[in-house]
VOPAGU-2260 file (C-alpha; in pm, 1 decimal, decimal comma):
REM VOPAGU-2260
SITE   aa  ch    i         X         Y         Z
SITE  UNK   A    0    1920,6   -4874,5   -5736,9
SITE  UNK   A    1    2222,3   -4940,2   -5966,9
SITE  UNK   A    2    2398,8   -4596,6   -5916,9
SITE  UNK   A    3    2390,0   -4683,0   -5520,6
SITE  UNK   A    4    2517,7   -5012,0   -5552,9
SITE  UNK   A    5    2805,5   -4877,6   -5809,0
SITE  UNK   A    6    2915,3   -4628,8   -5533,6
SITE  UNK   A    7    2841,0   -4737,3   -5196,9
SITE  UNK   A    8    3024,4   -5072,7   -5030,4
SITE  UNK   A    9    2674,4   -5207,0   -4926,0
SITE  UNK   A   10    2744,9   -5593,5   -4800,7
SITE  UNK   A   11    2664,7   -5848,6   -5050,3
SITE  UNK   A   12    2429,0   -6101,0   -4786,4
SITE  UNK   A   13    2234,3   -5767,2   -4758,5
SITE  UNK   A   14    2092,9   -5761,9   -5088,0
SITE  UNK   A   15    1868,0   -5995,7   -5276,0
SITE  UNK   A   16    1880,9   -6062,9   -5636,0
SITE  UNK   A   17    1936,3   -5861,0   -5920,7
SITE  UNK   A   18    1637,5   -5685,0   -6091,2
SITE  UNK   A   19    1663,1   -5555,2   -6416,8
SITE  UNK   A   20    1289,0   -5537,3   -6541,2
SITE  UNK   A   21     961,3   -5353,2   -6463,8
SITE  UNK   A   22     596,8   -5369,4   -6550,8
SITE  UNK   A   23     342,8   -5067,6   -6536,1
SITE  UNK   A   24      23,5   -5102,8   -6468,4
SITE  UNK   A   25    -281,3   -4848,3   -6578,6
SITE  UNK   A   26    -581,8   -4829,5   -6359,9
SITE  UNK   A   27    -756,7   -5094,1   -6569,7
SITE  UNK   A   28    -429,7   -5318,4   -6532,1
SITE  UNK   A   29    -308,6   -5236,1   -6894,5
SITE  UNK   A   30      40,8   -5332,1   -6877,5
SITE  UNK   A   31     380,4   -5176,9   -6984,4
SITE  UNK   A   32     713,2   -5373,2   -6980,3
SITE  UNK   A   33    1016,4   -5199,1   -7001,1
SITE  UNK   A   34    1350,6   -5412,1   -6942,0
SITE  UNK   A   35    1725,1   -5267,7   -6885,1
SITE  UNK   A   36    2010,2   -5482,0   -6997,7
SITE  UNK   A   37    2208,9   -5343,7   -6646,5
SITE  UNK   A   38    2111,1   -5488,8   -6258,1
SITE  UNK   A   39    1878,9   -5202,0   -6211,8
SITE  UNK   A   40    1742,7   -5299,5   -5808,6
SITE  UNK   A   41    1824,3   -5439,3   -5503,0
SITE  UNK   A   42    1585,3   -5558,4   -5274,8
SITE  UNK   A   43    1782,5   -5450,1   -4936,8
SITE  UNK   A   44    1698,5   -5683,5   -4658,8
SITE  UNK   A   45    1710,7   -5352,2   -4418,2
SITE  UNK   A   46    1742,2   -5498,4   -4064,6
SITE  UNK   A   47    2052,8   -5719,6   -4154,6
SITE  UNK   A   48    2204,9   -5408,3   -4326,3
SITE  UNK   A   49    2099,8   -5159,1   -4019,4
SITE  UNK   A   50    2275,7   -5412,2   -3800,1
SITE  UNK   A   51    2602,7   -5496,1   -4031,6
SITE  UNK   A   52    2675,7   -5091,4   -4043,9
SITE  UNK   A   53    2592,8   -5056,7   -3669,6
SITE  UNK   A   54    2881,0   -5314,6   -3637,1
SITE  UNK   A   55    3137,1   -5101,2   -3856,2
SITE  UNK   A   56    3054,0   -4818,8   -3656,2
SITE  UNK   A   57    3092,6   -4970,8   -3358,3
SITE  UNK   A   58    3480,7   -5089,8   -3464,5
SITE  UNK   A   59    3540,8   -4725,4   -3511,5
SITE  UNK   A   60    3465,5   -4588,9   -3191,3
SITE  UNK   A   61    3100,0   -4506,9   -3199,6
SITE  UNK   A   62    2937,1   -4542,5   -2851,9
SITE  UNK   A   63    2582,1   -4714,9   -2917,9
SITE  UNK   A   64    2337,4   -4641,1   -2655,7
SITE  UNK   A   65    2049,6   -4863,8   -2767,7
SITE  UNK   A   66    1642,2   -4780,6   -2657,1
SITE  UNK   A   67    1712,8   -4444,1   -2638,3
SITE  UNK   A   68    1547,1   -4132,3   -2777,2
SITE  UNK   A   69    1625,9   -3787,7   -2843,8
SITE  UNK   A   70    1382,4   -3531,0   -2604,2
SITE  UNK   A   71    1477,4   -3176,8   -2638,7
SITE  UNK   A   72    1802,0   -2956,9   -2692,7
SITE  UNK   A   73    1927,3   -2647,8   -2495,5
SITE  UNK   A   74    2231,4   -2373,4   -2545,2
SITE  UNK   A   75    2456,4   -2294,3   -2231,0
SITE  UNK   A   76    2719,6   -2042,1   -2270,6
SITE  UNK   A   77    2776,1   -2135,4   -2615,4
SITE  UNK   A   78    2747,7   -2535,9   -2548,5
SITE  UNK   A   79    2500,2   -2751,2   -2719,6
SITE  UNK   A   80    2335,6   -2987,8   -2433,6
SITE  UNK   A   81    2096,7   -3284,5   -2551,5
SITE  UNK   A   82    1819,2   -3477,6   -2367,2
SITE  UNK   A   83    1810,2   -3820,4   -2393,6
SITE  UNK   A   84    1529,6   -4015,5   -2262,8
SITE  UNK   A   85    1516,8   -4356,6   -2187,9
SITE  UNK   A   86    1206,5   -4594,8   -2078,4
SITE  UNK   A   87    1361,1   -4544,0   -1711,4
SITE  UNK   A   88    1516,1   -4227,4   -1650,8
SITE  UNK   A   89    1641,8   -3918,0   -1853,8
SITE  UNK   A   90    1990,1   -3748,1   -1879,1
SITE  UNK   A   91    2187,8   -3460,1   -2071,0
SITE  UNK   A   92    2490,9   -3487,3   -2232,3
SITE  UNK   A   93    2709,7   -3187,6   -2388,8
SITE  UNK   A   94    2798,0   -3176,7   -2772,4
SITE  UNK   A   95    2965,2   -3013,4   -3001,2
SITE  UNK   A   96    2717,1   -3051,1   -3277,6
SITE  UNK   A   97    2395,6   -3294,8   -3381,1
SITE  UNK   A   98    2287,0   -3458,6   -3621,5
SITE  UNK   A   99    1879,3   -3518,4   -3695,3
SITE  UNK   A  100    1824,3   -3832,9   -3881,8
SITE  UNK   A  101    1483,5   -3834,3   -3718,8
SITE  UNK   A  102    1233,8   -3932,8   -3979,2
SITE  UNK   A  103    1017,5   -3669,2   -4209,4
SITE  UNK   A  104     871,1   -3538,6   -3856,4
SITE  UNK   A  105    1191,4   -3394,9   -3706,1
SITE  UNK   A  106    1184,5   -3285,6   -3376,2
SITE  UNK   A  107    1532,1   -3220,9   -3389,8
SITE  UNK   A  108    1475,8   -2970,1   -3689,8
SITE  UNK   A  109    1215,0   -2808,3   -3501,6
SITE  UNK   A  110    1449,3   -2777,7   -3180,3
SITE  UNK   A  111    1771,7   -2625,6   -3443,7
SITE  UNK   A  112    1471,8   -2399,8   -3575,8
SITE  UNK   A  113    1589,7   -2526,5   -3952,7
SITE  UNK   A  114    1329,4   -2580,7   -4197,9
SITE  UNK   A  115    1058,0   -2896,7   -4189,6
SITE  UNK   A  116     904,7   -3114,8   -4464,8
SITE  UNK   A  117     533,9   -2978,6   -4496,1
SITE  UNK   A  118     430,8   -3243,4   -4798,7
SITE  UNK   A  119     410,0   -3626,8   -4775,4
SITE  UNK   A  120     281,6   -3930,4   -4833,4
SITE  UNK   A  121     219,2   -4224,6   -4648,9
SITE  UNK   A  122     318,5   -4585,5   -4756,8
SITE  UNK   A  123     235,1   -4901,2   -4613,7
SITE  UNK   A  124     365,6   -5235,0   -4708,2
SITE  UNK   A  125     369,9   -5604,3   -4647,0
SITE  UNK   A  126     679,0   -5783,1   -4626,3
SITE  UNK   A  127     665,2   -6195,4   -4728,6
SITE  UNK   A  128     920,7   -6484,0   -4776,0
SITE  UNK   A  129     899,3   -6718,0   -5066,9
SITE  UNK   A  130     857,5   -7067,3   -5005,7
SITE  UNK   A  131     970,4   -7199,4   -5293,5
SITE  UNK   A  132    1215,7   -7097,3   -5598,9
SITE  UNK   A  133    1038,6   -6845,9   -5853,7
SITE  UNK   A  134    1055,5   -6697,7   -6135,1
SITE  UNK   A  135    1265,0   -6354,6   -6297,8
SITE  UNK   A  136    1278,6   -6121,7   -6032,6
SITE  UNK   A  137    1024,8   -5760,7   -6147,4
SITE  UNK   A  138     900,5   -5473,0   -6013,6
SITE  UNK   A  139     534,5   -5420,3   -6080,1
SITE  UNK   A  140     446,6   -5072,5   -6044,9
SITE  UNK   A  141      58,6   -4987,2   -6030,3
SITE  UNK   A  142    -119,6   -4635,4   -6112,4
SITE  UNK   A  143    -466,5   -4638,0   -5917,3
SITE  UNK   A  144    -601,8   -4348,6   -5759,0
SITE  UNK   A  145    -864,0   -4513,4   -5580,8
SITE  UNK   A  146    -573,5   -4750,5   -5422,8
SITE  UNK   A  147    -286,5   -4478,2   -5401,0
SITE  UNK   A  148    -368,9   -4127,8   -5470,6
SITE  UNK   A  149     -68,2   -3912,9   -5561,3
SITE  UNK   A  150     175,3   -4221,2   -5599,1
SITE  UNK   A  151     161,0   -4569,2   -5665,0
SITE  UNK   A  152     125,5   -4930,2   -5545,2
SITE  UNK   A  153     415,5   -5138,8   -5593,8
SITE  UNK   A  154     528,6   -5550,3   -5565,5
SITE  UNK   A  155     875,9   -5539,8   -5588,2
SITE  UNK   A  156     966,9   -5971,2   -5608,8
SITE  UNK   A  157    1299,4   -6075,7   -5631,9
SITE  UNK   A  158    1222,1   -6431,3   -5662,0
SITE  UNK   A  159    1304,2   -6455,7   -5264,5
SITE  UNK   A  160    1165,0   -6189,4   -5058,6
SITE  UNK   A  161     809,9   -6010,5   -5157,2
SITE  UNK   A  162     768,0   -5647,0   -5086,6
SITE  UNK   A  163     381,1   -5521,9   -5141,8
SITE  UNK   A  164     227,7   -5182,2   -5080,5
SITE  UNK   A  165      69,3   -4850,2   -5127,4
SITE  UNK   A  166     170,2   -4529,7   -5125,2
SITE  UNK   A  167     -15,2   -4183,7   -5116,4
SITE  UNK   A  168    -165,4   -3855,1   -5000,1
SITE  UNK   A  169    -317,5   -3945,3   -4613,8
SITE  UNK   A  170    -582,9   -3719,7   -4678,3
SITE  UNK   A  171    -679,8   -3924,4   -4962,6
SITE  UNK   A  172    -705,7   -4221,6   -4910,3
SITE  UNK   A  173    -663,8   -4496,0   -4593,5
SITE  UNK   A  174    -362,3   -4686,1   -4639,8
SITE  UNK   A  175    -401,2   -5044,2   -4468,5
SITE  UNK   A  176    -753,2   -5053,1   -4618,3
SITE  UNK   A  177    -581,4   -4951,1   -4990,9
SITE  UNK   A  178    -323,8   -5218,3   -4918,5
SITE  UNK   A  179    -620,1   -5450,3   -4796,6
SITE  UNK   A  180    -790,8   -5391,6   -5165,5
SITE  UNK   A  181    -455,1   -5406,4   -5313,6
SITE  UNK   A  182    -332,2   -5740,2   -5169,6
SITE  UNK   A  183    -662,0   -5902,4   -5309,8
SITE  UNK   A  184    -697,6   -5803,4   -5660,6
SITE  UNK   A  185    -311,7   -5924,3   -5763,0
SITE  UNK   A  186    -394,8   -6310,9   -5797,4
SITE  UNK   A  187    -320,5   -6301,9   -6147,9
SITE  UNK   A  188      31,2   -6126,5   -6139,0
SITE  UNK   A  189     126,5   -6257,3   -5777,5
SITE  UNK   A  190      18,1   -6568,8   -5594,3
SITE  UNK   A  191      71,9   -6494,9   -5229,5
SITE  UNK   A  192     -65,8   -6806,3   -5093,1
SITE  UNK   A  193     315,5   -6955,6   -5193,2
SITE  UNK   A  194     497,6   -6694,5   -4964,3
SITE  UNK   A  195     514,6   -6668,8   -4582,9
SITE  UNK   A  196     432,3   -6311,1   -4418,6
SITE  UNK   A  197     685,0   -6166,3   -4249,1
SITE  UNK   A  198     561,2   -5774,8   -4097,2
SITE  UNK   A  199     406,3   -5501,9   -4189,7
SITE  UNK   A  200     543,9   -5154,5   -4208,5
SITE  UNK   A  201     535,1   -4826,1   -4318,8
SITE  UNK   A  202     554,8   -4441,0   -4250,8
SITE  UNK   A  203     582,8   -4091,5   -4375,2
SITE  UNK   A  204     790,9   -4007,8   -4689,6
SITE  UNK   A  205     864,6   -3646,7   -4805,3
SITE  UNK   A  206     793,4   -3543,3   -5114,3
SITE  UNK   A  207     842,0   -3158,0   -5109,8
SITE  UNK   A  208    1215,7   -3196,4   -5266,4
SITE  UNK   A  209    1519,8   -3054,4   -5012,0
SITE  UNK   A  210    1464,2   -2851,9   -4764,7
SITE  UNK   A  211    1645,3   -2508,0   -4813,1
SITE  UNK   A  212    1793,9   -2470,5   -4459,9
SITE  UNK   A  213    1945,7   -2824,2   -4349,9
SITE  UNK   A  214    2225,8   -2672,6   -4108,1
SITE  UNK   A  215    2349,1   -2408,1   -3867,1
SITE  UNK   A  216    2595,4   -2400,7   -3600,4
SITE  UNK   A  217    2432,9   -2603,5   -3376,5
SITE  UNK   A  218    2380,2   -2910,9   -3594,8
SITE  UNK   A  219    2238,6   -3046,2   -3920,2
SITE  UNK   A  220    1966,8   -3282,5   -4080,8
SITE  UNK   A  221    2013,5   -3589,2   -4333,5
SITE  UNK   A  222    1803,9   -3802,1   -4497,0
SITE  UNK   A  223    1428,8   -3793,4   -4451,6
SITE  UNK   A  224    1442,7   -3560,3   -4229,5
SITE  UNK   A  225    1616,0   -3313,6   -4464,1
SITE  UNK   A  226    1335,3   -3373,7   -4745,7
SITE  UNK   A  227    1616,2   -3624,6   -4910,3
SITE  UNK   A  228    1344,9   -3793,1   -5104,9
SITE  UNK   A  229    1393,3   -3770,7   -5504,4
SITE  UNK   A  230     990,6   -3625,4   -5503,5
SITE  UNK   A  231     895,9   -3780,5   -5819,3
SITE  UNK   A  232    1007,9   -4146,2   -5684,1
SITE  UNK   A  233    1019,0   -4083,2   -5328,4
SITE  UNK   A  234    1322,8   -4357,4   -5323,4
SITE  UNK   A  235    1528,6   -4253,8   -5000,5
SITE  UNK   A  236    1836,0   -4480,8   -4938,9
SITE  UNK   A  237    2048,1   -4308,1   -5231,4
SITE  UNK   A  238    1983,3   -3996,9   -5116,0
SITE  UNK   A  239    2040,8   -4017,5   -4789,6
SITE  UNK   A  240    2353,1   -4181,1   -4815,5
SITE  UNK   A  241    2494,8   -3898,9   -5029,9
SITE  UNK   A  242    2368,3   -3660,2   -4828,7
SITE  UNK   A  243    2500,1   -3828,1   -4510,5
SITE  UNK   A  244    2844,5   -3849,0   -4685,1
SITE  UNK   A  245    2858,0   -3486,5   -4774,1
SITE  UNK   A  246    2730,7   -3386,1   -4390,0
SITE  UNK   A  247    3013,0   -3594,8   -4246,7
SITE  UNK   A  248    3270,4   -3392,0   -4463,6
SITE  UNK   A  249    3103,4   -3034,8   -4372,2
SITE  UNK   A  250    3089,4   -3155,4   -3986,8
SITE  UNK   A  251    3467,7   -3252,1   -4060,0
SITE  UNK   A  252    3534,4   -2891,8   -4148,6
SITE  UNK   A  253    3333,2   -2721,0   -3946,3
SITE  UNK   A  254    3481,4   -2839,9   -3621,4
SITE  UNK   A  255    3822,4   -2850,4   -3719,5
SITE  UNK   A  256    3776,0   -2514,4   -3868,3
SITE  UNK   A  257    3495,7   -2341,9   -3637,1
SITE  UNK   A  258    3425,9   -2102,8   -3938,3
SITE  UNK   A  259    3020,1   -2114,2   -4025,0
SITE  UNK   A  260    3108,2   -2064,1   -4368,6
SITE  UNK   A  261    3209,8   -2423,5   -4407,6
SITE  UNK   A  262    2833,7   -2501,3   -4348,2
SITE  UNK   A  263    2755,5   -2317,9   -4667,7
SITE  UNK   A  264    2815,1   -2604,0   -4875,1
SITE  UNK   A  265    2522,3   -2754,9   -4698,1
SITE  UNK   A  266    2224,9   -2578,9   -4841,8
SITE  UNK   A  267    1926,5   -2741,8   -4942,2
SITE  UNK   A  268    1933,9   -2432,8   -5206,1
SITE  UNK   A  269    2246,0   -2625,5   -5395,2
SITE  UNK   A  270    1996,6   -2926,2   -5437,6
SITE  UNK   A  271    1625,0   -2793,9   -5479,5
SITE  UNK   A  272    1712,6   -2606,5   -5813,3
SITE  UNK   A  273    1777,8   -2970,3   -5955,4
SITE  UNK   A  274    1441,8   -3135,0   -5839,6
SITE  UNK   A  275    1188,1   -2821,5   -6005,2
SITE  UNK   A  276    1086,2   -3023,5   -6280,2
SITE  UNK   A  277    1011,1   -3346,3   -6017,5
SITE  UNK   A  278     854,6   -3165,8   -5830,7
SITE  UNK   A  279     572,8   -2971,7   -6073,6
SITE  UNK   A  280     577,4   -3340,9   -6219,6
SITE  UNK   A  281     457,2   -3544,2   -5898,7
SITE  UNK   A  282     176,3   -3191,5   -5800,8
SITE  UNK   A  283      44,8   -3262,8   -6181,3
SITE  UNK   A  284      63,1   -3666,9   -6139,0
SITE  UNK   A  285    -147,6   -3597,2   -5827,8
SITE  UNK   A  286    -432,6   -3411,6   -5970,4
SITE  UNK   A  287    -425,4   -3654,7   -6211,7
SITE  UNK   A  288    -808,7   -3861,4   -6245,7
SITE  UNK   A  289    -871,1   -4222,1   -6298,0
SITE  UNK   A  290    -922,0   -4143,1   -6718,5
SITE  UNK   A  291    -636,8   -3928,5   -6724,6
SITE  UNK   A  292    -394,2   -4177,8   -6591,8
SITE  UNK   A  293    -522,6   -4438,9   -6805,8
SITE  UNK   A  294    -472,1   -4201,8   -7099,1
SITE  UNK   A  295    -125,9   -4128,9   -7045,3
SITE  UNK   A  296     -59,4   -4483,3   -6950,3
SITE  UNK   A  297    -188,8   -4585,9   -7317,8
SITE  UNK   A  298      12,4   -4301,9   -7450,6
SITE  UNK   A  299     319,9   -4450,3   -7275,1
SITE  UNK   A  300     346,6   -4743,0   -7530,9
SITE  UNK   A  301     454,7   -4515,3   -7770,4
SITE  UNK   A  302     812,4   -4549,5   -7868,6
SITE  UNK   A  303     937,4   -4195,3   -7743,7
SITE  UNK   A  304     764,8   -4184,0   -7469,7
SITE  UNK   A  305     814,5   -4566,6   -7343,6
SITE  UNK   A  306    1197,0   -4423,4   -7420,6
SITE  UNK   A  307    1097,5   -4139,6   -7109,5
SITE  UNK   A  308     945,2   -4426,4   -6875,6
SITE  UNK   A  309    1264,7   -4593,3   -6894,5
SITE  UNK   A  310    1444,9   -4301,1   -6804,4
SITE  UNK   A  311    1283,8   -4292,6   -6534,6
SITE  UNK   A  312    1250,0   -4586,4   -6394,5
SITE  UNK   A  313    1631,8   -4655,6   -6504,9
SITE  UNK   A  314    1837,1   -4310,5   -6502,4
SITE  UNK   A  315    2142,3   -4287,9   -6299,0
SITE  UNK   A  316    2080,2   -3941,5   -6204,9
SITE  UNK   A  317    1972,1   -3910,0   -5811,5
SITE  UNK   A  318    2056,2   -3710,6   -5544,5
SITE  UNK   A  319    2310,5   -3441,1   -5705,0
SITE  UNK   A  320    2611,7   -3502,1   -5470,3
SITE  UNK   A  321    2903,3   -3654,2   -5671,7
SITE  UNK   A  322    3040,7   -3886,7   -5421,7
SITE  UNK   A  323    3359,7   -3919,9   -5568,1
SITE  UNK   A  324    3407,8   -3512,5   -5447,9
SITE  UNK   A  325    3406,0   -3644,8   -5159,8
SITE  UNK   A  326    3653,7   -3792,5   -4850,9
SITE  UNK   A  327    3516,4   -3987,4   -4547,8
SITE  UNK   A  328    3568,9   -3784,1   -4218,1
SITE  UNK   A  329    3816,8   -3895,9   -3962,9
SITE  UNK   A  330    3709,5   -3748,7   -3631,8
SITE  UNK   A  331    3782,8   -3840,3   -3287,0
SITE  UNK   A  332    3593,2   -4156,0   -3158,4
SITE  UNK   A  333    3550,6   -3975,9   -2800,7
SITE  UNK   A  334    3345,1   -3704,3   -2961,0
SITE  UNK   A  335    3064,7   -3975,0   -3119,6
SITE  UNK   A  336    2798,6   -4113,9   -2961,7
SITE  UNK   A  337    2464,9   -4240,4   -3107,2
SITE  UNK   A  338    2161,0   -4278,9   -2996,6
SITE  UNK   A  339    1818,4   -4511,1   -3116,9
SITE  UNK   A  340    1682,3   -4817,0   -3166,8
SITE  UNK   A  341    1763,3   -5160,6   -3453,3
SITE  UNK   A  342    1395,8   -5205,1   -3637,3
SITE  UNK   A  343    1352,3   -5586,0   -3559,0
């Protein structure tokens, strides 16, 4: 989104091309255009990007230990020791603090006994390559709740790659079979027969807003794992990179320091009061019916509210953390390690 790309260094070959317009879709495939004179999206081309920022940390010290997964956590006389397991054998390793960035299932929130997402939804999509040049690059946004209760299904084209999927409540609804559906009944906006398929992917997303306690002595959680999921859009790379910037100054301080009451400025409390309204938005979007969304879709061509839709789809507010508050941490490249696996 344009407020990420304004403040983060993200590389250029990363990204795919600017998007600045979006179409809505009502249950009976009414549609709503709404354009923004700024480069609104990004298509992020995610492995490349994983792999370009694994690289930076490597230059700076960070010791990569690749196919390996966190297991369990203990406290020794006042030292934090960590599990690692591998596919062939398992070790421990001492620490002065950890960091979960374990997905919206943390097992490393569970271990720190911090608090745990308890609301999601589930989105699957299919990833394709064009095969030959296209047209303006759109996101086409789809309210169904037969195809994705609670959310939406989405093509987001960028005249190069083709992202298309479904997103909702798992008790509501059976994703690959939505996306299934989905993928067949979008010959007249997308032609899929011109693009190459690349994978298929998907997962959990929060949508319970911040989780009130992200940190303690022991360690800290970022991104999905901390509920860092705007809970009205569920985007989650903005987020979590402001979040992650404002953990690595608070880990700064806290172990140069050693005083808990650095950790303070850590609280999911500082955030959650900012996502209410999001929040009692996406529970009423959810409960919405088939007429009702169709309704409000027809209501959205009114001027004021069309003015709303675009605020939503193109507001620069996200996660509230200002990065420009904000200094990147300098710690000792002996005391970093990381451990997981590159998405291929």
């Amino acid at each position: 989104m344009r407020r990420t790309l304004e403040d983060f260094a993200i590389p250029e070959d990363c990204l795919g091309p600017a998007v600045r317009d979006v179409t809505l879709y009502s249950p009976s495939r009414r549609s709503l255009t709404l354009s923004s004179a700024n480069d609104e999206f990004r298509i992020g081309r995610m492995g490349l990007l994983y792999q370009r920022f694994l690289e930076q940390c490597l230059e700076n010290g960070v010791e990569w230990m690749p196919a390996t997964r966190y297991s369990d956590l203990s406290i020794l006389k006042d030292h934090l020791v960590i599990r690692l397991d591998t596919n062939q054998s398992s070790g421990w390793i001492k620490a002065r603090y950890i960091v979960g960035a374990d997905g919206a299932n943390s097992r490393v929130g569970r271990d720190l006994n911090l608090d745990r997402n308890r609301e999601w939804i589930v989105g699957v999509e299919d990833v394709y390559k064009g095969t030959m040049p296209k047209g303006e690059p759109r996101l086409h946004c789809f309210l169904d709740r037969e195809l994705a209760p609670g959310y939406l299904a989405w093509i987001a084209d960028d005249g190069e790659d083709v992202h298309v999927g479904v997103g909702g409540y798992p008790a509501m609804f059976d994703p690959v079979t939505a996306l299934e559906r989905f993928s067949n009944s979008i010959g007249n906006v997308l032609d899929l027969h011109s693009y190459k398929w690349l994978e298929r992917r998907g997962g959990r997303i929060p949508v319970s807003g911040v989780l009130r306690r992200i940190a303690n002595r022991q360690g800290l959680l970022v991104g999905d794992a901390a509920g860092a999921v705007p809970p009205l859009t569920a985007g989650g790379l903005d987020p979590c990179m402001r979040l992650s910037t404002l953990a690595a100054q608070v880990i700064k301080n806290y172990l140069v320091t050693n005083d808990p009451a650095t950790l303070s400025a850590y609280s999911g409390n500082v955030f959650r009061a900012r996502f209410s309204s999001r929040i009692w938005m996406r529970r009423l979007v959810a409960k919405l019916n088939q007429p009702a969304l169709e309704l409000g879709c027809a209501a959205l061509q009114l001027p004021i509210l069309k003015s709303f839709a675009s605020h939503i789809f193109f507001g620069r507010r996200s996660f509230p953390v200002d990065n420009q508050e904000l200094d990147y941490p300098t710690v000792p490249a002996a005391s970093m390690s990381v451990a997981g696996h590159i998405p291929r």
